[in-house]
N, C-alpha and C positions, 0 to 999 in steps of 0.2 A: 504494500500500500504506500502512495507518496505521499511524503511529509505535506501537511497542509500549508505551513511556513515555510518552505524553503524558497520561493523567492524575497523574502524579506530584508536576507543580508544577501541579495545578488548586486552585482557591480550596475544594472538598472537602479536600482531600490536607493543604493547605494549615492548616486549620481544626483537624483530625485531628493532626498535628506540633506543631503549638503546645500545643494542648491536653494531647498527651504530654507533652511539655517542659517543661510550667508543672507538670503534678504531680509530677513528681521535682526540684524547683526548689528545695526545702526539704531538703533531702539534700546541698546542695551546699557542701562550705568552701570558702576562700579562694584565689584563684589568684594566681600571682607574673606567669603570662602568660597570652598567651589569643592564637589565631588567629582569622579569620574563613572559614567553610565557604560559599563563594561558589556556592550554585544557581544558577541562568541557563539560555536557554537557547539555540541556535546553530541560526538556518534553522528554526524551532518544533521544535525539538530538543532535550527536558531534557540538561541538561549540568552539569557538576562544572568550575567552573574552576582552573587551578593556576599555580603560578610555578614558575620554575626561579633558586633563588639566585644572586646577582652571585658570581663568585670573586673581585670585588674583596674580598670581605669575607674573604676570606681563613679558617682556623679550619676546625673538623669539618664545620660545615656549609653551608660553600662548594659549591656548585655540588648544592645536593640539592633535590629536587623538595620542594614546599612549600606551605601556604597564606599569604596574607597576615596577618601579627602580629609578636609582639614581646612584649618584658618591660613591665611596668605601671609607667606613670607612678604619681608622685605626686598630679599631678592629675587623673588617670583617676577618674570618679567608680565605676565598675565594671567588671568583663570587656567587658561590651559596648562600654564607652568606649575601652577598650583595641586593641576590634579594629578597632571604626572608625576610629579615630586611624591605627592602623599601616594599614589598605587606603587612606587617602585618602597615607601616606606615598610607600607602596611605590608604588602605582597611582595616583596622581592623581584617586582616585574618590570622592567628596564621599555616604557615604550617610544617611539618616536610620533613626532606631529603628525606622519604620514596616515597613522591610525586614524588620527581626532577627525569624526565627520564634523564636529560645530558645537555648539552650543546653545542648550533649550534656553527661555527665559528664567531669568532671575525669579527664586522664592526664598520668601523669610522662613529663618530657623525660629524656634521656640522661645529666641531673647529678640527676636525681630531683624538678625542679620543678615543681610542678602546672599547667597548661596547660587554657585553657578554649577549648573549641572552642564559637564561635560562628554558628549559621546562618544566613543571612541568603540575600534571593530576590532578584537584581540585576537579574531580567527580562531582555529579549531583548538580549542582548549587542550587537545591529547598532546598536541604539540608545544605546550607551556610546561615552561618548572616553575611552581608557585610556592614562594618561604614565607608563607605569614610568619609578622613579626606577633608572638603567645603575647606580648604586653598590649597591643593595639586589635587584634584579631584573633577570636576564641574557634573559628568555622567558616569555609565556605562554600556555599552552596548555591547551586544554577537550578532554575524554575524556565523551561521553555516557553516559547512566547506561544507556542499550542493554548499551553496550560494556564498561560496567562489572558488568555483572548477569551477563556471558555466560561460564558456567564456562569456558569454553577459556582469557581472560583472567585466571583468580584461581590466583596460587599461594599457596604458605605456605612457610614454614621453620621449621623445628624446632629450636628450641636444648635441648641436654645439658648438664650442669653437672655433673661428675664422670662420666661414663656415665653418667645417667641423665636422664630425662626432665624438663624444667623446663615448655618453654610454648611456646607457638607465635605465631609472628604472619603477617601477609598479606602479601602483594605484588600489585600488581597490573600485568599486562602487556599487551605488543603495541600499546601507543602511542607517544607517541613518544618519552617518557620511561618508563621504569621507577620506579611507585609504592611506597614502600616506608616501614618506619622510623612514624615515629609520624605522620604523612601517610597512610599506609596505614591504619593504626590506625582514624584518623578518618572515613577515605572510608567504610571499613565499616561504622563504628555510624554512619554518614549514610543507606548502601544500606540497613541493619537498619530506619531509622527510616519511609524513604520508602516502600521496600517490602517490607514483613513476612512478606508472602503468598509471594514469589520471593527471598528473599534471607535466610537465618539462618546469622549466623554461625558459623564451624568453628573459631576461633582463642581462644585461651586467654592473655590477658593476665593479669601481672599486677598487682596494685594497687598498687605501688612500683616504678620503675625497678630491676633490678638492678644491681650495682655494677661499673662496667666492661663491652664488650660480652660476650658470651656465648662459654666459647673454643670451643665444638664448634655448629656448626651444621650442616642437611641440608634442603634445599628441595625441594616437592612441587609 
């Protein structure tokens, strides 16, 4: 049976992403961090790779599923430097810009700081040696973008802010970890990006963190 994704990461697909990316490129202010959106893919399997943070690190975001990044050096020449820098930390994985399709829009983290998710195509994963660093990186693990398209997998949750209605965000399930949080956020304008035709977003961010989490929540 053929992969229902495998034109996703073809060098069409491929062409078409970038191409998005670069025209909203000019739209984009300054980021304090930036992840890296690791495509890959497992057994010719398009795939979404993820980490699961060290609790050595102790703090909110101890043990939460996660891309590879971090806050921007100073010698970071851009977002992009920034997320390479953090995957070759986390991961022991050495990549070049040749990788990088672009960069999605800027989202706030949980203190409100802009966060630049960057994409990048790491190819067939068998062909990787990957050394997470045990202080920064407990696990990691690839969810295919099959697995990730198939509505059984996607829930939401609804945050209220007084009774009433504020916004919504994703979750994504039935792996092995539970996707969620601004991780989530990103998988989907990733899904949005690769596949347009199967995948439009239901969820309602908003353009600024709100302040503290949300006290009323309700998941779908």
């Amino acid at each position: 049976m053929a992969e229902p994704c495998a034109g996703l990461l073809s060098s069409g697909s491929e062409r078409r992403c970038r191409a998005r990316l670069a025209a909203a490129a000019g739209r984009r202010g300054a980021a304090a961090a930036a992840v890296l959106v690791p495509l890959c893919s497992v057994r010719g399997r398009p795939a979404l790779l993820f980490t699961l943070r060290s609790r050595r690190l102790g703090g909110a975001h101890s043990g939460d599923v996660s891309f590879p990044g971090g806050r921007r050096d100073p010698a970071d020449g851009d977002a992009v430097a920034t997320a390479l820098r953090e995957t070759r930390e986390e991961l022991g994985l050495e990549l070049g810009t040749p990788s990088v399709w672009g960069q999605l829009r800027l989202l706030p983290d949980r203190q409100g700081q802009m966060v630049a998710p960057v994409v990048a195509n790491l190819g067939a994963l068998e062909g990787l040696t990957l050394t997470p660093n045990p202080d920064e990186v407990e696990e990691i693990f690839t969810l295919p973008l099959a697995h990730l398209l198939r509505e059984e997998n996607q829930g939401y949750t609804h945050f209220r802010t007084a009774g009433r209605y504020g916004y919504t965000l994703p979750v994504f399930l039935n792996g092995p970890h539970k996707v969620w949080g601004l991780t989530a956020i990103i998988t989907e304008l990733t899904l949005e990006l690769l596949a347009p035709d199967r995948y439009r977003r239901k969820t309602h961010v908003l353009a600024r963190s709100p302040s503290g989490r949300p006290p009323e929540g309700s998941s779908a």
